[in-house]
N, C-alpha and C positions, 0 to 999 in steps of 0.2 A: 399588629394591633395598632388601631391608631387612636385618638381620644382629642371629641370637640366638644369645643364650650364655649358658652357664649350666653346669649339672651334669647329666649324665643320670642318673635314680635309678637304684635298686637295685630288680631284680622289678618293675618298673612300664613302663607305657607312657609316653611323654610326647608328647602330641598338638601340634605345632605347625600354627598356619595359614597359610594361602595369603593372602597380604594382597591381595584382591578387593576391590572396590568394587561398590557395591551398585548396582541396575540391569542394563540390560544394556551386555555391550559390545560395539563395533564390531570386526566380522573377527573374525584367526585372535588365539591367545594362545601365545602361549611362555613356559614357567615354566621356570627355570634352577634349580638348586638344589647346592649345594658344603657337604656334610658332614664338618666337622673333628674329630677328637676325639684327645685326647692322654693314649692307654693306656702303661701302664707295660711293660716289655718282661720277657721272661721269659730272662733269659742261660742259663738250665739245659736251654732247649730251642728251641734256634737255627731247627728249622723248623716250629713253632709263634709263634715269634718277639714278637708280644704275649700279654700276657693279662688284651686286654679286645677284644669286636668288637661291631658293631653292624648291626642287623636294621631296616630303613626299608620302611616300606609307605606306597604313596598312594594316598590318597582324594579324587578328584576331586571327586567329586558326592556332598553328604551325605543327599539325598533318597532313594539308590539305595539297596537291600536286595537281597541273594540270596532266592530263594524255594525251597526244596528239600522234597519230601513237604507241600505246603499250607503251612508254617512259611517265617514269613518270618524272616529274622536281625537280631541287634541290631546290625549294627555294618556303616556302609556297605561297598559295594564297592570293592573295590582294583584298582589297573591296575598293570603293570609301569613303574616307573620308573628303575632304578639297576638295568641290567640288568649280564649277567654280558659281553656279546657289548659294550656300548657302554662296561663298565670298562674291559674287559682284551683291545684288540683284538688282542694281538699274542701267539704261542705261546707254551707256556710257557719254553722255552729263552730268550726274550731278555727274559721279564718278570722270570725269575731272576738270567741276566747283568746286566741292565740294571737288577738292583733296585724295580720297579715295583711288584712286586704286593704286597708284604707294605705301603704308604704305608697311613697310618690318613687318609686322606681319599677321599671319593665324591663325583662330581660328575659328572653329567649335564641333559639339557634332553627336553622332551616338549613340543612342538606341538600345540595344541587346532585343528581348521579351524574349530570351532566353538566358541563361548565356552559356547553354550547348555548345553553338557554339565561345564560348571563350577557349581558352586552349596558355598560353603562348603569350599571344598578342601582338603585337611589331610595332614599326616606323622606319622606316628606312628611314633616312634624308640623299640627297647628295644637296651638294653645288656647284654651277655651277658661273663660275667668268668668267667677258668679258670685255676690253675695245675697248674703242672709237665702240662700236656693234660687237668684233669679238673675237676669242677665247683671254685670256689674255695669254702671253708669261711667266709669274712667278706670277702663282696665288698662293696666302696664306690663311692660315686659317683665320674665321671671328667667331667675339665668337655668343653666341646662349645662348637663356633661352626659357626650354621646359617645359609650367605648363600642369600638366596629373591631371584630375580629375577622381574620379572612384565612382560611388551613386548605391546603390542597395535600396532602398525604405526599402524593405522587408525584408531584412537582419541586424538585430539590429548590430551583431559583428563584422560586415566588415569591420572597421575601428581595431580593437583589432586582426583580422587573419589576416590582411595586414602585420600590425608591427610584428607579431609572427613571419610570412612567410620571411619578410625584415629584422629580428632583427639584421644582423652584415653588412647590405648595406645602408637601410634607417638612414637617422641624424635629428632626429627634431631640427629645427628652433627654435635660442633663438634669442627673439628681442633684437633688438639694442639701442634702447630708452627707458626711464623712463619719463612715463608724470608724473606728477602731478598733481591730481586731487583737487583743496580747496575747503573745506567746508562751 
């Protein structure tokens, strides 16, 4: 599991990666993925409710191009990840009641049976800001926490080729607290 954060720009893409380990790997792969971001709310317009949202696309395989009319495109292919059916599976009457649907978090999972269809995987997050419902005239950045999980069942070392592959990017996490536990 890893976990980024930061700021998402203004007008820009920001590409996040799939933490892969290089080689192949054994079986199927499941990527988790839980997008936080903490937009400012817009009180003047309760059923627009923030204003700021964000637009996630993945890219599994970065070898992959669309070809349309002989032209092939610059920028790999995208699969559905953070679908609309696996955010919000319950009608809208009790996403309202129940307050669900307006949360500024996304999170879902996608199952590869195959690894082989993974090569360089990536997110690409934009951030789109509005008030009172209309574009914003001096939008800023809004920070962001992106937790990426990566499970391969089959693969005992996947977690040791990750950090191998990451060794001068990834930083493990040292906690912050000391419980103590009495005896």
């Amino acid at each position: 599991m890893v976990i980024f954060q930061g700021e998402l720009p203004v007008k820009e893409y920001l590409r996040v990666h799939v933490p892969l380990p290089k080689g192949k790997i054994q079986g199927k792969v499941v990527i988790s993925a839980t997008l936080v971001i903490a937009p400012e709310v817009d009180p003047g317009f309760p059923n627009l409710y923030t204003r700021h949202g964000i637009e996630l696309t993945y890219r599994p395989h970065a070898g992959r191009f669309s070809k349309r009319g002989g032209k092939v495109g610059t920028v790999p292919i995208s699969k559905p990840f953070f679908t609309s059916k696996a955010l919000f599976p319950k009608g809208e009457y009790q996403l309202r009641r129940e307050d669900y649907k307006w949360e500024p978090c996304l999170k879902a999972q996608k199952v590869h049976a195959n690894a082989q269809g993974l090569s360089s995987a990536s997110f690409d997050i934009y951030h789109h800001s509005r008030d009172k419902g209309h574009g914003h005239p001096d939008p800023r950045p809004i920070p962001y926490a992106l937790v990426l999980g990566v499970l391969a069942p089959k693969d005992s070392e996947l977690y040791n080729r990750v950090v191998r592959s990451y060794q001068n990017i990834l930083v493990p996490m040292q906690p912050q607290l000391r419980i103590r536990v009495s005896r």
